[in-house]
C-alpha positions as CSV (number, residue, x, y, z in Angstrom):
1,X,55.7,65.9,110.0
2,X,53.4,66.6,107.3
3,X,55.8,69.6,106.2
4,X,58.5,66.7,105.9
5,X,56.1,64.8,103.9
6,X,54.9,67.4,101.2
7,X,58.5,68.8,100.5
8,X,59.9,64.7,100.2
9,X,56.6,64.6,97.4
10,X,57.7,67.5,96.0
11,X,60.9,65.9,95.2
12,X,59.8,62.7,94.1
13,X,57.1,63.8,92.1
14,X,59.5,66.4,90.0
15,X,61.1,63.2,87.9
16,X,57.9,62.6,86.6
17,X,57.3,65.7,84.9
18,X,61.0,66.0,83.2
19,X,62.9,63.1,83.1
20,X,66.5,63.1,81.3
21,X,68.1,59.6,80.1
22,X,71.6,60.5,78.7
23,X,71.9,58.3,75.2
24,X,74.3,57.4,72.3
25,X,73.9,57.9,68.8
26,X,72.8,54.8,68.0
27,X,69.9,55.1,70.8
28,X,68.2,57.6,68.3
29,X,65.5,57.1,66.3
30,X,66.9,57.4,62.8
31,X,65.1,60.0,61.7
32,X,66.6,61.8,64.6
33,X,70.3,60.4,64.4
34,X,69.8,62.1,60.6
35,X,68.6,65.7,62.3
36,X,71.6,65.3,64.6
37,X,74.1,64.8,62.2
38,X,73.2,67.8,59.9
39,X,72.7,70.1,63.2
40,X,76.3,68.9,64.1
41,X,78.2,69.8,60.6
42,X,79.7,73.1,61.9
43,X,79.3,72.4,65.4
44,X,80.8,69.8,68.4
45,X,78.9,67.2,69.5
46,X,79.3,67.2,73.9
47,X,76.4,65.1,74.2
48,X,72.9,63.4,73.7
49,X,70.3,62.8,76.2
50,X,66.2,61.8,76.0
51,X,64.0,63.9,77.8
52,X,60.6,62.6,78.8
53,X,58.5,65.9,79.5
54,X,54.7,65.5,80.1
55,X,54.7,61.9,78.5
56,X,56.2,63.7,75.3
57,X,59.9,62.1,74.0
58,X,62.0,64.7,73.1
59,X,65.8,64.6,72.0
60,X,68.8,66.8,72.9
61,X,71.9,67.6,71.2
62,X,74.3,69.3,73.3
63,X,76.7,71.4,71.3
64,X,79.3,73.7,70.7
65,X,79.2,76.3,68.3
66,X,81.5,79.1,67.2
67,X,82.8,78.5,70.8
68,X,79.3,78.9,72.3
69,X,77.0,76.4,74.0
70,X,74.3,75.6,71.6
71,X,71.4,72.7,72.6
72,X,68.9,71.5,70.1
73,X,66.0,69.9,71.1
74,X,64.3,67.4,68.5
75,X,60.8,65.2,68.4
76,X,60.8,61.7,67.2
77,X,60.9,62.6,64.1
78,X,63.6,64.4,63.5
79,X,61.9,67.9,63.8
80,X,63.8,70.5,65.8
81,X,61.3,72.3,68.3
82,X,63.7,74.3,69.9
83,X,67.2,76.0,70.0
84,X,68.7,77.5,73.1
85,X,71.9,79.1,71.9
86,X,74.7,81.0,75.0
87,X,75.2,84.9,73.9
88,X,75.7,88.1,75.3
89,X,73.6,90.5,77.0
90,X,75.0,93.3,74.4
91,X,73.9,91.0,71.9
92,X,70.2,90.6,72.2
93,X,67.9,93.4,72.0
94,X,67.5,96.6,73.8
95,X,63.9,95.7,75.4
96,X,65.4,92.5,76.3
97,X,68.2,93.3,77.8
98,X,67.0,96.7,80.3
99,X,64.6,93.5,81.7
100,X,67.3,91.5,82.3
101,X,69.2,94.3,84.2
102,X,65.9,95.6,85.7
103,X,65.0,92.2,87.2
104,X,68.3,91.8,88.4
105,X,68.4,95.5,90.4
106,X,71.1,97.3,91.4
107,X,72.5,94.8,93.9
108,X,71.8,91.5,91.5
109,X,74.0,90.4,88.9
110,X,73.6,88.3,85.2
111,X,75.4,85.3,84.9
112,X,74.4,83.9,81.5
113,X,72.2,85.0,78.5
114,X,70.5,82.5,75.7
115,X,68.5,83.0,72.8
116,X,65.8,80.7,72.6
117,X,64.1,79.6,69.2
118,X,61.0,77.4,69.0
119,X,59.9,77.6,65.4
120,X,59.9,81.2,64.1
121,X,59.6,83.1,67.9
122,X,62.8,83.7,69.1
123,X,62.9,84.5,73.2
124,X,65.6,85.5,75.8
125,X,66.5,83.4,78.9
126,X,69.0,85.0,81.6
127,X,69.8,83.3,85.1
128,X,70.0,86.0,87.7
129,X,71.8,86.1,91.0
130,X,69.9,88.1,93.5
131,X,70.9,87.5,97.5
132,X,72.5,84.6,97.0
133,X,69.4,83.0,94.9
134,X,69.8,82.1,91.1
135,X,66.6,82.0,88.8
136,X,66.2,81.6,85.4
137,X,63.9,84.9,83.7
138,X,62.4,84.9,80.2
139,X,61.5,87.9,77.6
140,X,60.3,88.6,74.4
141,X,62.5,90.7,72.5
142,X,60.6,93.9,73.8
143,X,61.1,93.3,76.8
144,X,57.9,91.6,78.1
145,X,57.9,88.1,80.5
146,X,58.0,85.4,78.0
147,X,55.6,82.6,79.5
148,X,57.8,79.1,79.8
149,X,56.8,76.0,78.3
């Protein structure tokens, strides 16, 4: 019984910590409506959402980009604090990408590969499938675990 009761906490209590609100442009601050439209000029605009994150309001604007997924993340303000952008596992660098393929083993297998950009620190994020489980594994370029925020 108390088993039950921990894991249904566990689950409740998760919505507090991130909590996503999808939104329309003119839900934005605009100061952030701005940001969007100039992050949007060469790219296609799939979709908006407000994230609550540790009582911090953040903004994301889901795009497309040169046929690639690219989501921008913005403060109230218009600032962008982050950019997670789909590529390649060729593409990123060498450190970076023996990680990926050593955390994934012989028998595991990388689905996706982004960059990810907060300011001038640019990361790696893979999702792995290992025995049927997926996780999500992030590295500096050389090839160190890359703490998530």
């Amino acid at each position: 019984m108390l088993k039950k009761i921990a894991v249904v906490l566990g689950f409740v209590s998760v919505p507090l910590i991130a909590q996503e609100t999808r939104v329309q442009m003119k839900d934005l601050p605009p100061a952030v409506q701005k940001a969007v439209l100039e992050q949007t000029r060469t790219a296609k605009l799939r979709g908006l959402s407000k994230e609550v994150e540790n009582g911090k309001t953040f903004y994301e604007a889901e795009t497309t980009l040169n046929g690639k997924s690219r989501d921008v993340l913005l403060d109230p303000a218009g600032t962008v604090v982050e950019v997670e952008e789909a590529t390649t596992l060729a593409a990123i660098p060498e450190a970076a990408r023996k990680a990926f393929q050593q955390q994934a083993g012989p028998a595991g297998k990388i689905l996706s590969v982004e960059t990810v950009t907060k300011g001038s620190v640019t990361n790696y994020e893979a999702v792995i499938q290992k025995g049927g489980k997926k996780s999500e594994v992030a590295i500096h370029a050389d090839g160190s675990p890359a703490k998530e925020d």
